[in-house]
N, C-alpha and C positions, 0 to 999 in steps of 0.2 A: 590975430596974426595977419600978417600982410599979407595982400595977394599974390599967388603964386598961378604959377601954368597949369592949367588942367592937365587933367593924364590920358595920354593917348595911346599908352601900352596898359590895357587892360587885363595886366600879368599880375598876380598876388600870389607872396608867399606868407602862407597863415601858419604860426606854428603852435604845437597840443590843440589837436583839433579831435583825437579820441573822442572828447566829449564835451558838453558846456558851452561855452566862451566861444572858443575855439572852432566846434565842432558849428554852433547857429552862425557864425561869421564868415564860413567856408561857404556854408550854404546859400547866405543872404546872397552873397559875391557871385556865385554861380549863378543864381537865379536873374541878376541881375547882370549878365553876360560876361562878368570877370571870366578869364580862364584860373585858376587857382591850384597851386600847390600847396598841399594838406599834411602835414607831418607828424607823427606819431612814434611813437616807442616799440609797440608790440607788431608783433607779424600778423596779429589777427583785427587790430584797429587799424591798422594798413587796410587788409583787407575788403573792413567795412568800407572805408574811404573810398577805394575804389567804385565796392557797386553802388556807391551814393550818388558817384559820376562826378569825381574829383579827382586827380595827378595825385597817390599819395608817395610822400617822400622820407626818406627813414631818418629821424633824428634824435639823438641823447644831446641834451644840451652841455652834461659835464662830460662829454668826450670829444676833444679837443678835435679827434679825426672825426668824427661824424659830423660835427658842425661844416667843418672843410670839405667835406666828401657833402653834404646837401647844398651847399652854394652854390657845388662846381654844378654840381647837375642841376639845379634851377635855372642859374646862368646859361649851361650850354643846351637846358631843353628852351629856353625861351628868347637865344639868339642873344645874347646879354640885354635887352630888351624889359626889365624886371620896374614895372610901373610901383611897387607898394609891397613892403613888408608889415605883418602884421606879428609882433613880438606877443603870441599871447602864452604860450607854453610858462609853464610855473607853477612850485606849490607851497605850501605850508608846514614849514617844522612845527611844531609845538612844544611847548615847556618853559618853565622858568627858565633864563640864560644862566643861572648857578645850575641846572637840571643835566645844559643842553651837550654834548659831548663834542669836542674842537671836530670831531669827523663827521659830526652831524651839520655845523655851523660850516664848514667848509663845503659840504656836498650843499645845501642852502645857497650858498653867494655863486659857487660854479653852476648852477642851472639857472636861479634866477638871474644871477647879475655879470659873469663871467661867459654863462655861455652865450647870451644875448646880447653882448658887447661884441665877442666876439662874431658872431655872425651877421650883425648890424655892420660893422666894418670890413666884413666883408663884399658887402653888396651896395653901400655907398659910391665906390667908385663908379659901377656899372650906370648907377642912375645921374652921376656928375657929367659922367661922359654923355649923356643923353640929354641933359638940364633939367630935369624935371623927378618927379619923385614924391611918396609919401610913405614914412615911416611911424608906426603907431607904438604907444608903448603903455602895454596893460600893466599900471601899479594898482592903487585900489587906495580908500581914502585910507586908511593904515600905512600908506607912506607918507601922511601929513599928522595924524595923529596914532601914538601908541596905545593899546590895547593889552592885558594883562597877558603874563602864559603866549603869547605867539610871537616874543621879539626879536627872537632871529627872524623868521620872516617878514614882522616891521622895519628891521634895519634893512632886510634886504629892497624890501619894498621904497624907502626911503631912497636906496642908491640907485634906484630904479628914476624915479622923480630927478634925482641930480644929475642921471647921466642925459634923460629929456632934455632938460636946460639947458647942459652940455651943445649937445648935439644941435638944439637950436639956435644957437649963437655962430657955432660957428657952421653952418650951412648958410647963414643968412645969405642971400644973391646968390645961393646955387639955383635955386627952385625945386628946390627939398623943402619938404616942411615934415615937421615933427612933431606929434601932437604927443599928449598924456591920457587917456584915458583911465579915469578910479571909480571903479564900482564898489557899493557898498552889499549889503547882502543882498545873493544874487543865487536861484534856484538850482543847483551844479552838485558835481559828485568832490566837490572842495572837501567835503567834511569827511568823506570816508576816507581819502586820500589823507587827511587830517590823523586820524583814530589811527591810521594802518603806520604812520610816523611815530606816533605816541608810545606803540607798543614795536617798534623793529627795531630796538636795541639802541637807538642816538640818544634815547631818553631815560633817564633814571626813575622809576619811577617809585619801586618800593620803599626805598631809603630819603626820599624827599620830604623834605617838611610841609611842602604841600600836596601831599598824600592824597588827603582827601577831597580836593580839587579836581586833580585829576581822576580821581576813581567817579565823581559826580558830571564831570564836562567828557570823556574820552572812552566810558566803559560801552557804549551804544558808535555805531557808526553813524544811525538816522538818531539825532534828538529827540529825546521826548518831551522836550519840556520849553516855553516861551518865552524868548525876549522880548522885552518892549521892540526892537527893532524891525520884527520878525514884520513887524505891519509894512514895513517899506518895501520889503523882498521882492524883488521882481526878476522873471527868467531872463535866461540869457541871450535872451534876439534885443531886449532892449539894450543890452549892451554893443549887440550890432548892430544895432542902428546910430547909435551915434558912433563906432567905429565907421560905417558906412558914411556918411555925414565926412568925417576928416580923411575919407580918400576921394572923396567926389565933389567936395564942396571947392569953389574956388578961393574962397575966405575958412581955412579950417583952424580950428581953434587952439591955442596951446594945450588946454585942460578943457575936457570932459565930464563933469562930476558924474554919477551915475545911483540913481533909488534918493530919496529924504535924507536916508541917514547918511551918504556921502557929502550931500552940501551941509547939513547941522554937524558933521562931525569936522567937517572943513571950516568951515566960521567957526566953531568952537575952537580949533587951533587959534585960529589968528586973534581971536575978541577976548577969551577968558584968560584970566592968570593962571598959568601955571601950577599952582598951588591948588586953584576952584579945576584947574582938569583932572591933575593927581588925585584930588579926594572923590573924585566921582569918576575913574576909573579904579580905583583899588577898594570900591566901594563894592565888587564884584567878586573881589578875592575870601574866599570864605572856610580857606583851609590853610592857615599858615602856622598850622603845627599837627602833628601823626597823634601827638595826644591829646589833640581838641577831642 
């Protein structure tokens, strides 16, 4: 990416900052004299934010008014003044998309992808008018390649990816820049968040032909059991650190890859056929029938 302005409004809004991602990127920032707004769901992850010694600020990404209601108040606690968003809020449906229910696929694209559009152009303006700017945008290498069982989330993740490129064309000569950040397995409470989708009715699970799938991948919140991948895992300050990296750097990069298995599962898109990815992703599928 080209070089752009440093930032000199040392104002960050981080959003799902509860926990993970989220929560070690709020912190890095702070410690590193960001002032930072920290956003959250619950009245009691508010809370923590607070005594952590963070601004927290209350946001549901699929409700249209809370999206609107945390910009105004970012913008007018921080003078419109707002140096760097950080889009990291976001979760995981799971299920086959024959599973997935239209009210689960839509609550899906309105947090991940509608409500961070939304709130991204919200706050464009404030940093145009300033010249300078940096917006980060957490997808994960599962927006470059699909994975079995999670592909509402991979499409969302994907439009996550195209609205980055979006956004950085045409910002070009604002002094905005845009970056991508995709982490690959990464040490977070992703999965219980996962398990607790599986079972809250968006999912069919009894009646599904892969039954047994689900009852071996979703019946645990913590896994018991090891992927080969499982060796790249890394916690989630590495993830802040290279989100740290594309708000500070004056050369910041479009894309981030993040752990081993984000850049092999990235080359793997671009270098293998199609066919050699298919068969060694559905090589994973081990319940595609109730009567196996």
């Amino acid at each position: 990416m080209a070089r752009v302005p440093a930032i000199e409004e040392k104002t960050a809004l981080v959003t799902g900052c509860s926990s993970g991602i989220g929560r070690a990127t709020a912190r890095l920032l702070r410690d590193r004299g960001w002032r930072v707004f920290a956003t959250a769901r619950r009245a009691e992850d508010l809370d923590a934010l607070r005594a952590d010694g963070l601004e927290a600020v209350a946001l549901d990404l699929a409700d249209a008014e809370s999206v609107a209601a945390c910009a105004r108040e970012v913008l007018e606690a921080c003078g419109g003044r707002l140096g760097a968003l950080v889009n990291n809020a976001g979760y995981g449906q799971p299920g086959a998309l024959e599973d997935v229910s239209r009210e689960a696929l839509e609550r899906q694209f309105a947090v991940n992808v509608f409500g961070t559009a939304d709130l991204t152009a919200r706050v464009i303006p404030a940093m145009r008018a300033q010249g300078r700017g940096r917006i980060v945008l957490l997808s994960s290498v599962v927006g470059r390649v699909v994975i079995p069982f999670m592909g509402a989330y991979c499409a969302s993740k994907h439009a996550v990816e195209a609205m980055g490129d979006e956004w950085r064309m045409e910002l070009a000569g604002s002094g905005i820049a845009v970056s991508l950040v995709e982490p690959g397995p990464i040490e977070s409470s992703f999965r219980r968040r996962v398990v607790g989708e599986a079972h809250g009715g968006g999912l069919s699970l009894d009646g599904s032909v892969f039954a047994r799938q689900y009852a071996r991948d979703w019946k645990d919140a913590v896994r018991t059991f090891k992927r080969p991948t499982d060796v790249f895992r890394k916690p989630p300050e590495a993830v802040a650190r290279k989100i740290l990296h594309a708000l500070e750097s004056r050369h910041p990069r479009a894309r981030y890859p993040v752990t081993g298995a984000a850049h092999l599962g990235i080359w793997a898109s671009r270098w293998l056929p199609s066919r050699w990815l298919d068969a060694i992703m559905a090589s994973k599928v081990i319940g595609r029938s109730t009567k196996d």
